[in-house]
N, C-alpha and C positions, 0 to 999 in steps of 0.2 A: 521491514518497510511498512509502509500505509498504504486508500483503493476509495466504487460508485462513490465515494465521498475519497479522497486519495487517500493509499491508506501506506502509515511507515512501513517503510523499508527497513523492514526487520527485514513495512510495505512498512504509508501511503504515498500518487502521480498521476496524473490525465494527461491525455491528448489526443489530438486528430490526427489525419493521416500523415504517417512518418513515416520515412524508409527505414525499413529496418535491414541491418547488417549482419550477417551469419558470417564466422569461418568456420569449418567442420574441420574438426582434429579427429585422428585416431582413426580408428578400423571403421566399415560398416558404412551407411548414409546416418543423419539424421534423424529423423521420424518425427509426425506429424504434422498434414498439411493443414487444408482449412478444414476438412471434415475429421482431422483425427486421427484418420484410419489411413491403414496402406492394403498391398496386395501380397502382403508376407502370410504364411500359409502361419495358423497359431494353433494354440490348445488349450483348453479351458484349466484350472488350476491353477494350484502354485501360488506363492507367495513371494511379491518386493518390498526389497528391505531398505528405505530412506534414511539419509542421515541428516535430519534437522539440525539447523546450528540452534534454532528457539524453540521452547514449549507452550504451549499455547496459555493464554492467561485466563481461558474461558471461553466459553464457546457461543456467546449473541455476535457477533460481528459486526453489529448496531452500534453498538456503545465506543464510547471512547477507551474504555479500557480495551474493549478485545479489538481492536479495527486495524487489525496487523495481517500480515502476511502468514506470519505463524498460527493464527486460527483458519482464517480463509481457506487454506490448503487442507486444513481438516473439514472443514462447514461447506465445504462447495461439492464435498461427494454426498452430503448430510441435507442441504436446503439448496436445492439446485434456483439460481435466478430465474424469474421470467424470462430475461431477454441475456442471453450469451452474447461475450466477446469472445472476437474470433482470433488466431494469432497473425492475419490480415487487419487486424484493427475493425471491422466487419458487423455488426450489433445483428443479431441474427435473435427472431423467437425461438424458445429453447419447446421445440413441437412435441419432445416428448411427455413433458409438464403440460402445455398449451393449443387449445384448439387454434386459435387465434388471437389477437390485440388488434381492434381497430380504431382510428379517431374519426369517429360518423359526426362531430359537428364542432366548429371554428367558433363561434359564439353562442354561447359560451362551451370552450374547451371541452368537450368527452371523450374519453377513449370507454372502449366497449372488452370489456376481455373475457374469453369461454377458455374456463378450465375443462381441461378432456373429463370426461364422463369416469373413466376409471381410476381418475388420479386419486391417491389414498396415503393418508399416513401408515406406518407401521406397525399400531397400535388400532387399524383398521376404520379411524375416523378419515372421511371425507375431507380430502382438500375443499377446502369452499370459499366465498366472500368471507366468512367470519375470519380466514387468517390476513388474506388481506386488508382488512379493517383493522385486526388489531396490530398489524405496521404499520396502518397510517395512524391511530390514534394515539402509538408511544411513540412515532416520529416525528410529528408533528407542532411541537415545541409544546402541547399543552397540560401535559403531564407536570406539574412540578416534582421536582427531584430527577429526574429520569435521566440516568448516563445517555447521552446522545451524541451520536458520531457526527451527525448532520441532517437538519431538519431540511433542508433545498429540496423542493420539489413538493414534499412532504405539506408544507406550511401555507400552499398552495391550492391545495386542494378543498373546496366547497363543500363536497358531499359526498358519499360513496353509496348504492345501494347493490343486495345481494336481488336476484331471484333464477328459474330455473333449481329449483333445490339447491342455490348458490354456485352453481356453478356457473352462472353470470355474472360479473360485476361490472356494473357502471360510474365509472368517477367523472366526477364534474369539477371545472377548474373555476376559481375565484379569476385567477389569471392567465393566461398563455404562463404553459410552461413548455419549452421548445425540446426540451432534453426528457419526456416523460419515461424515455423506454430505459434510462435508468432507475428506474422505482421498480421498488418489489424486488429487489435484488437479496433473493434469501426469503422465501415464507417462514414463517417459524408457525410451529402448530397452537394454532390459539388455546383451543383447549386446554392442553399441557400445560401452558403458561401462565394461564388464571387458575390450577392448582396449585403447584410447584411454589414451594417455600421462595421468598426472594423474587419471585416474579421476576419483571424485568432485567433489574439493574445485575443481581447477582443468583436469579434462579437457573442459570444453566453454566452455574463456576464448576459444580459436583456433578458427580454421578452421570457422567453422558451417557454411561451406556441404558441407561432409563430413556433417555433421550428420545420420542419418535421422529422416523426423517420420512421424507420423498424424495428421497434420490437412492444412488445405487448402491451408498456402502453405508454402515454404520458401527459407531465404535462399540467395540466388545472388551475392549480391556484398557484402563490406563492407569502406568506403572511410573504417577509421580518423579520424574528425573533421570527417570530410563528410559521408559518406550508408551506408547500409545498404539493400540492396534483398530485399522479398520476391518470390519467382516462384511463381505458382503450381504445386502441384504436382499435374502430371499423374498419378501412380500412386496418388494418394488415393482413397482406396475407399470414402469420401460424397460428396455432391453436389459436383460441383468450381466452384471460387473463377470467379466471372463477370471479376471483372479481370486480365488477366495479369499483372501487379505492382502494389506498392503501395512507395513510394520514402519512406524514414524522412528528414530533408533534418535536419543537428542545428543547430538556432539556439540555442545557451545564453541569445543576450540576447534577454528576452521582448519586448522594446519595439520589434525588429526583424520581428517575427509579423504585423503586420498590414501593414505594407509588401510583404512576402513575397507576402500573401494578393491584395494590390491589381497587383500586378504582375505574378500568375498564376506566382509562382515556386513555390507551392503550394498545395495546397489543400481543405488542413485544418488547422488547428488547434486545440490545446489546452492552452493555457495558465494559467498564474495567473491570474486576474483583477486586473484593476486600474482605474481610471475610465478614463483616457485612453486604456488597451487598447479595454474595450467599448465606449467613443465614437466610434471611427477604426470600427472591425469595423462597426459598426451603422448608417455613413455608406456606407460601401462598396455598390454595385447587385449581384444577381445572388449575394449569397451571404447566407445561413439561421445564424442561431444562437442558442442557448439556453444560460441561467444557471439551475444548479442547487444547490438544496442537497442534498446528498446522504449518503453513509456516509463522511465524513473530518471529520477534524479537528486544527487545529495546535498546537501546543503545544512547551516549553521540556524539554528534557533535561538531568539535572544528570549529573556526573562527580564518582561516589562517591570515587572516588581522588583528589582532588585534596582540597591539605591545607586550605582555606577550606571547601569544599562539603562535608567530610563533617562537618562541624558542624552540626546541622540547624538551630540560629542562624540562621545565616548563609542557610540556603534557605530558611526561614521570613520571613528579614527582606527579601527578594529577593521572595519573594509578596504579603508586605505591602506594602511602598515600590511596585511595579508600579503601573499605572495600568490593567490591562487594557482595559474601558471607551474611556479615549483611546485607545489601539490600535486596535481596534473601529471607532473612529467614524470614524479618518483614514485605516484600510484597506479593508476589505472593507464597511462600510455606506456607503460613496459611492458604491457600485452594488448594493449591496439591503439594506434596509430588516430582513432576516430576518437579516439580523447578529445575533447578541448574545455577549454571555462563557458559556463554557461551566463547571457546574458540577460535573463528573464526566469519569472516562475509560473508562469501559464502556459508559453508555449516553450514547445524547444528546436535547437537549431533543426534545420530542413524540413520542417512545419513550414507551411504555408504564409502564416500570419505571423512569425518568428520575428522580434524586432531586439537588440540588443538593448537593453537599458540600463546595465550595469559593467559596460566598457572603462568608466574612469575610475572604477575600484579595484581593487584586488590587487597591484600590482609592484605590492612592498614597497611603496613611497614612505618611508621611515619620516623625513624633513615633514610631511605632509601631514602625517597620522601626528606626531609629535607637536605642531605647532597647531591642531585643533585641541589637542590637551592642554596646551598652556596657554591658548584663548579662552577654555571654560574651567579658568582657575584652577588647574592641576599642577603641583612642584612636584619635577624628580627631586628623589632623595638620594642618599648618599648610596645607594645599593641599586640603584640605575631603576627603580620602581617609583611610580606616579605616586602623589597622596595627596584627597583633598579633606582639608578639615580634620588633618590626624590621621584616614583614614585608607591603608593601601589601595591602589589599586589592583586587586586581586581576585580572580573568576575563579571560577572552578569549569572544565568542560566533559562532557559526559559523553558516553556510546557503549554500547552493550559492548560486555566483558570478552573475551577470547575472539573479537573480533582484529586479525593481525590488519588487516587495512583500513579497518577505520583507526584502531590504535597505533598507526604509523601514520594518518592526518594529523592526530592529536599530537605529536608528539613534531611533526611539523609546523604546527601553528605555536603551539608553546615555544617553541624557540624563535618564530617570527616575531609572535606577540613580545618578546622580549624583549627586542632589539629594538621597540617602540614605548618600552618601561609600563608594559600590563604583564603582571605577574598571571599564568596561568598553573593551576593543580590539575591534573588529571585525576579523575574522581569517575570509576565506570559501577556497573551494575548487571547482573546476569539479567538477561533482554525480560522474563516475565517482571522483574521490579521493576528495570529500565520504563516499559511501556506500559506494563499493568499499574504502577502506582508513581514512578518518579515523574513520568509526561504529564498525567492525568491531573495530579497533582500542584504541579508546577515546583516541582522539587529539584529546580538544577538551576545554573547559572546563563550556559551556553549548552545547548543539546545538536551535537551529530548523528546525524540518520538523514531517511529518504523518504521520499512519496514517489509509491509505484501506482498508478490508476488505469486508466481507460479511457471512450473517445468522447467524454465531455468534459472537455476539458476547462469550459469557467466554470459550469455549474458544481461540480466536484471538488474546484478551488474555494469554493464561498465561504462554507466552515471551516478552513484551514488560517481565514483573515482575517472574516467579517467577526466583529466585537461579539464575545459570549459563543462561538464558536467551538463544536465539539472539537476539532483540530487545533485553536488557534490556544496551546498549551502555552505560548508565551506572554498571552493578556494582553495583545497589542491592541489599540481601537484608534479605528479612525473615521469619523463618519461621512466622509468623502469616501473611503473605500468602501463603505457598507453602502450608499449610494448607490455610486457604481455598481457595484454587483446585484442589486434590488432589477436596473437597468436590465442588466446584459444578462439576467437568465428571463427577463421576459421578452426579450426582442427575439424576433421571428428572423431579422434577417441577417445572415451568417456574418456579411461583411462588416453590417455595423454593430455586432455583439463582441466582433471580435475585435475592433476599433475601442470597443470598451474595454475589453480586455486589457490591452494594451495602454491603455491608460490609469488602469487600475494596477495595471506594472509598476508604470513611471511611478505611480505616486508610494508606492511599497521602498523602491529606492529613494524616493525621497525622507522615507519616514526611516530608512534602513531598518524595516522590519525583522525580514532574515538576510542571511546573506545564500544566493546561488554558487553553487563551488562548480558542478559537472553534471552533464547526462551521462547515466551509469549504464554501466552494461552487467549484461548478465550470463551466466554461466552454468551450462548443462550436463553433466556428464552420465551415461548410462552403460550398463553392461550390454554385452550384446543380444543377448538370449533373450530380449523382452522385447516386444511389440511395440507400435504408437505410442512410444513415451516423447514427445518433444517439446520446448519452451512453446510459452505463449506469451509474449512479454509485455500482455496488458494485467492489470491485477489480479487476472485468474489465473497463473502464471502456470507450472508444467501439470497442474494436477484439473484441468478443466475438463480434460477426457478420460481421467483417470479407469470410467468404466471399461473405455475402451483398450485398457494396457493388457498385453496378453503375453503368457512364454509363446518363442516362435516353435513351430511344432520339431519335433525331432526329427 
């Protein structure tokens, strides 16, 4: 998946306050409330053993290349945020990094922020303004070259001074920026950074365990296509991590997760959902797990550049022909019922501000998809496939490799799409090429995945739309939509940003930018003998209290 900027759903998704739905399978309660913790009696030591389905691609979280779920889950016990989400949706100052954040003046825009006095890298430099500074000055769009996930918020910013031995920092805004307590998500240690070979874009791809962090674990070993280890780190200056490690185990193919979990070769998981996954997990003794619907959602990326797709024809006859619905029903609603099509990409159903905008697609109108291709000069050929100017109509659609339910969409749509004469290949990639260089690149046709984010949800969207966008992998531009969103991350008042929002919808369907398929759920399973492990279904997903996971005492 994606995340402060959404990030794919390996991650990136944003939103405000959603209800979220739990059902607890298996033995045990769930675990983790808003604070993390429970009243389970525990014991310090010991080792969990994860089974990622992805490898991390590198470790900036900044960039477009790493701005996945699969690094996040490693960087967020490594570069802990300013400001935490909570699995209440809840944006909370993360106090053990922060004395405080406050905005002491409205014109022009200040927020005030004290780094606690002891905070310290592990390399025994001083947290200070200087690391602050140097994320705003490679976030900020003014670096050229600089892989960037998302300048929003960033691009806004006037001035920044350090004093107090930097453990002050002052920023001052050009503009109201309403969503400020998303920045800073992640310090990265400046120092380090202006040594290290590659700097920005590719100095923290190697050697992490060189890496300094401020948080509570850091990696001590990674074994390329096997495993990745976190150790805790001793010279952390908050509460230190109860487990000495936490072992990343990479299984690409999801259908191997629960065998894993039954033979104690790990023990935790987080995977796609799919029936036969939650069936086997939920048969298993002595392990807890919980399906949620949360802050993600999947959906279709077009590639602007491609000479079929920048016809908006042809992506409008491709949302027609769909069947989303059937998708729906033979994926994610044969283990909950809270399936449905989604009709928007800002917000999502039972959101507050939720308006459907993409009701008249999806619903395998074959007569419908077909007679917008033979309006923009498309002849079927004798093999029931379009061609114009000689030249098939023929995509290719992508999604990371051993993934069985996204590769059971693909394989849905391909035979819809067919029945409307678009020849569809399936063409996938294991998730570090998928999103380290296929996304980034713009190296696909049609791309399957997600954005899992948090509770800002336009300003998070910006980069995913607006033209030259670290997200917006498909090259879509429209300057009505960058507009818009210039608007509605500077408006102060809720109703009328989200009023923008929402028209910044309408116009994505009109342009049939991506297509929305579903709000996705997600899926927890843990053994029982571990403490406070439980989802968080904003993009800091189960690993945001990672300090706090602990064996339960004997």
């Amino acid at each position: 998946m994606r995340q402060q900027r959404r990030r794919p759903l390996r991650l990136a998704v944003t939103f405000l306050a959603f209800a979220l739905v739990t059902a607890a399978c298996g033995g045990g309660g769930g675990g983790g409330g808003d604070s993390g913790s429970s009243s389970t009696a525990i014991q310090d030591g010991g080792t969990l053993s994860y089974a990622a389905d992805q490898e991390p691609t590198g470790f900036n979280n900044n960039t477009s290349k790493d701005n996945g779920t699969s690094v996040l889950n490693v960087v967020i016990n490594m570069f802990p945020p300013v400001y935490r989400l909570h699995p209440d949706y809840s944006v909370q100052l993360n106090k053990d990094l922060m004395d405080s954040a406050t905005q002491t003046s409205e014109d022009p825009q200040t927020i005030v922020y004290k780094i606690k006095q002891n905070a310290a890298w592990s390399d025994g430099t001083p947290v200070s303004a200087d690391d602050f500074e140097y994320l705003w000055r490679n976030l900020n769009g003014s670096v050229k070259g600089n892989d960037v996930a998302s300048t929003t918020g960033y691009d806004q910013i006037e001035s920044m001074e350090g004093s107090d031995n930097g453990k002050t920092v002052t920023v001052v805004f050009k503009e109201p920026f309403t969503d400020w307590k998303s920045l800073f998500y992640g310090l990265l240690p400046a120092r380090y950074m202006a040594e290290v070979p590659g700097g920005w874009n590719t100095g923290l791809d190697k050697s992490p365990e060189r890496i300094p962090v401020n948080g509570p674990y850091r990696v001590s070993a990674w074994e390329q296509g096997q495993s990745l280890t976190l150790a805790r780190n001793d010279k952390y200056f908050g509460p230190k991590a109860h487990l000495d490690s936490i072992v990343f185990r990479f299984l690409p193919e999801s259908t191997t997760q629960p065998a894993a979990l039954q033979n104690d070769e790990v023990d935790l998981i987080y995977p796609q959902p799919q029936l036969d996954l939650v069936q086997q997990v939920k048969a298993l003794p002595d392990v807890t797990s919980e399906l949620n619907i949360g802050l993600s959602f999947e959906h279709l990326d077009f590639n602007f550049k491609n000479e079929h797709l920048a016809d908006p024809a042809v992506r409008k006859a491709i949302a027609t022909g769909l069947n989303i619905p059937e998708i729906v029903n033979r994926t994610v609603k044969q283990f909950t019922d809270k399936a449905q099509p989604l009709g928007n990409r800002i917000w999502l159903p039972g959101q507050r501000y939720y308006q459907d905008h993409f009701g008249q697609y999806g619903k395998g109108d074959t007569a419908g998809a077909t007679a917008l291709l033979d309006q923009a000069g498309y002849a079927k050929g004798a093999n029931g496939i379009y061609t114009k100017d000689g030249r098939p109509l023929s995509l290719r659609i992508s999604t990371t490799a051993g993934n069985q339910l996204r590769e059971t969409q693909e394989q849905l749509i391909q035979a819809q799409l067919k029945q409307i004469g678009v020849d569809i290949k399936i063409v996938n990639a294991d998730s570090t090429k998928f999103f380290g260089e296929w996304l980034p690149q713009g190296n696909f046709d049609i791309a399957n995945f997600g954005w899992v984010g948090n509770p800002f949800a336009i300003s998070s969207s910006q980069d995913i739309y607006r033209t030259g966008g670290g997200g917006n992998y498909g090259a879509y531009e429209s300057g009505k939509v960058d507009d818009l969103f210039a608007k509605a991350v500077r408006e102060v008042d809720e109703a009328r940003s989200a009023e923008l929002g929402n028209q910044i919808d309408q116009q994505l369907t009109a342009d049939m930018a991506t297509i929305p398929l579903y709000a996705k759920p997600t899926y927890l399973a843990v053994r029982d003998r571990f403490a406070n492990v439980g989802d968080n279904a904003t993009q800091e997903g189960p690993f945001w209290n990672s300090g706090l996971w602990a064996q339960k005492a004997a």
